[in-house]
C-alpha positions in Angstrom: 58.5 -154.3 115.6 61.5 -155.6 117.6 61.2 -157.2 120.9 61.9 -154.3 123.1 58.4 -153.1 121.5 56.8 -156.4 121.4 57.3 -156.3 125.5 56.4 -153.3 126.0 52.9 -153.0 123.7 52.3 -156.7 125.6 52.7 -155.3 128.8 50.8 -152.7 128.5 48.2 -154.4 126.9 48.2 -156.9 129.2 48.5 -155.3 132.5 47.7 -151.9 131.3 49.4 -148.4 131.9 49.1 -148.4 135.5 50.6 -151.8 136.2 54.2 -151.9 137.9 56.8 -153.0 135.5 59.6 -152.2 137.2 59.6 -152.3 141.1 62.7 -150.8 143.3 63.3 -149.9 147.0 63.4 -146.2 145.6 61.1 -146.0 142.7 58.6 -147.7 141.0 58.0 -147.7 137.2 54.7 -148.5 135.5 54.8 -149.9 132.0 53.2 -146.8 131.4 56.1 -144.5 132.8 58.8 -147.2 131.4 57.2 -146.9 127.8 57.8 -143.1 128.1 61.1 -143.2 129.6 62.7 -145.7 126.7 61.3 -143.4 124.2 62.5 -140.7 125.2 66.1 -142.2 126.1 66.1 -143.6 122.4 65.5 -140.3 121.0 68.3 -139.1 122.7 70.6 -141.9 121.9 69.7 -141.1 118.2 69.9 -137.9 118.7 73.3 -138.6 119.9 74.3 -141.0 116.9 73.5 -143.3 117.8 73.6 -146.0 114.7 72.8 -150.2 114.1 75.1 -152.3 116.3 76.6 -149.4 117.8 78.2 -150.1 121.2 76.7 -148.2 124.2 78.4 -148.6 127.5 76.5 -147.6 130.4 78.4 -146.8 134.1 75.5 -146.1 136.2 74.3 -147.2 140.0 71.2 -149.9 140.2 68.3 -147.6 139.4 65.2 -148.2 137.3 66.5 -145.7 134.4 69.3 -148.7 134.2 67.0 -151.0 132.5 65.1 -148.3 130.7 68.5 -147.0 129.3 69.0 -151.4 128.7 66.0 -151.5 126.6 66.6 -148.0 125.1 69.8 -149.3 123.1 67.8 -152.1 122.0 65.0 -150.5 120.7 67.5 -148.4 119.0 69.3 -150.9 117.4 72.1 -151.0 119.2 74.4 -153.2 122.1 74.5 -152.6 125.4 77.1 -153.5 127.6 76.9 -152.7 131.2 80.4 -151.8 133.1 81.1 -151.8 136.8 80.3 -148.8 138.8 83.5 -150.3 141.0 86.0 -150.4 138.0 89.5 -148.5 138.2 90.3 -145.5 135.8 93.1 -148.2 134.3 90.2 -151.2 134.0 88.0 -148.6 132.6 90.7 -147.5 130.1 91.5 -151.0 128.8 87.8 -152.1 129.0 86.7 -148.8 126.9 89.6 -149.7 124.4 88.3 -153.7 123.8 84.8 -152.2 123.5 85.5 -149.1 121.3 81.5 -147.5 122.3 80.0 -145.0 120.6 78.3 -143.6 123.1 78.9 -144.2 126.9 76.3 -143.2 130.2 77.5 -142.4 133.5 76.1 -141.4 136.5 77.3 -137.5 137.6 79.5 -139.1 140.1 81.2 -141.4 137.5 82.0 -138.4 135.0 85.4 -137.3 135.8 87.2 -140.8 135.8 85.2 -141.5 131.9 86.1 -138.8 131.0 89.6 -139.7 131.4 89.3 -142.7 130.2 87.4 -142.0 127.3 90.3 -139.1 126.1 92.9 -141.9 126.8 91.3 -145.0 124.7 88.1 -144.1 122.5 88.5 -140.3 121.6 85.9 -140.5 119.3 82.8 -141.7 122.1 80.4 -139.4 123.5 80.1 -138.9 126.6 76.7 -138.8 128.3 75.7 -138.2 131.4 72.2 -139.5 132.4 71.2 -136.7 134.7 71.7 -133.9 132.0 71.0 -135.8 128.3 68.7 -138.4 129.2 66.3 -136.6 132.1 65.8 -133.3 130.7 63.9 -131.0 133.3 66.0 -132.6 136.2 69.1 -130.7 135.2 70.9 -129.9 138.4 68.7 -131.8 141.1 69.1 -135.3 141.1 67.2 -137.7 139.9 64.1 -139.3 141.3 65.9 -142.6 140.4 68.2 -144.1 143.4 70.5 -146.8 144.0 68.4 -149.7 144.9 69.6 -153.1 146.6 66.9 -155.3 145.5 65.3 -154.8 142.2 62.9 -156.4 139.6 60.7 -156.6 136.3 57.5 -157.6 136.4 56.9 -160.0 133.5 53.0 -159.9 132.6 53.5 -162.3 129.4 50.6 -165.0 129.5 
C-alpha cells in the first residue's frame, strides 16, 4: 500500500464516503468521489504508459481533478510536476526539455501551445488532455470541474 492509498482508505474510514475531502468555490469532492476519480485517472495514466518514476507534467487551471490527477501519478508510481498555466510556448519548450515527461495533462485551452512544445523538445511524450482521456463521458462539454480561487483538502487523520 503506498501513501496515496493509505490516505485515501484513512479518510474514508475515518470520515466516511460522504465526507468532503476536497472543497472548492466550484466543486466539491467527497473522499468517496476523490477515491473514484484517482482510480480512474491511474488507470488511464497506465493505460497511457505510464511506468515507475515516470515524469508527468500537468498544465491545468486550479480545479479539484488537479489534485486527483496529483495523487493519481503517485498512486501510479510516478512524479508529478505541476507547470504554470501562465508559462510562454518558449518557457514551456525549455521547461519540457529539462523535464523530458512521459506523459503531460493540459487543460483544452492549453493544447495547442503543448502541442508545440512537446513536437519541439520531447517528441516522444504523450499528450493528454484532461477533458477527453481522463473524464470519459464529458467528451465535448466541459467539465464539472472549474477554476477555483480558494481551494483545500480536508485532512481527517486522527
Amino acid at each position: 500500500m503506498n501513501a496515496v492509498e493509505y490516505s485515501l482508505l484513512h479518510g474514508l474510514a475515518v470520515a466516511g464516503t460522504g465526507a468532503p475531502a476536497v472543497v472548492s468555490a466550484g466543486e466539491t469532492l467527497t473522499y468517496g468521489a476523490l477515491t473514484a476519480r484517482v482510480g480512474r485517472f491511474t488507470a488511464a495514466l497506465r493505460a497511457a504508459g505510464l511506468g515507475p518514476r515516470d515524469r508527468v507534467v500537468m498544465q491545468m487551471l486550479d480545479t479539484p481533478d488537479l489534485v486527483a490527477l496529483h495523487l493519481a501519478v503517485l498512486a501510479a508510481g510516478g512524479v508529478s510536476v505541476p507547470i504554470s498555466t501562465r508559462a510562454s510556448a518558449d518557457e514551456l519548450e525549455r521547461t519540457l526539455a529539462i523535464i523530458e515527461p512521459a506523459i503531460m495533462v493540459v487543460d483544452g485551452e492549453f493544447a495547442e501551445v503543448a502541442a508545440g512544445s512537446i513536437g519541439a523538445a520531447t517528441p516522444r511524450t504523450n499528450l493528454m488532455l484532461r477533458e477527453r482521456e481522463l473524464l470519459p463521458g464529458r467528451h465535448g462539454r466541459r467539465s464539472r470541474s472549474r477554476p477555483i480561487r480558494e481551494s483545500r483538502v480536508i485532512p481527517h487523520f486522527g
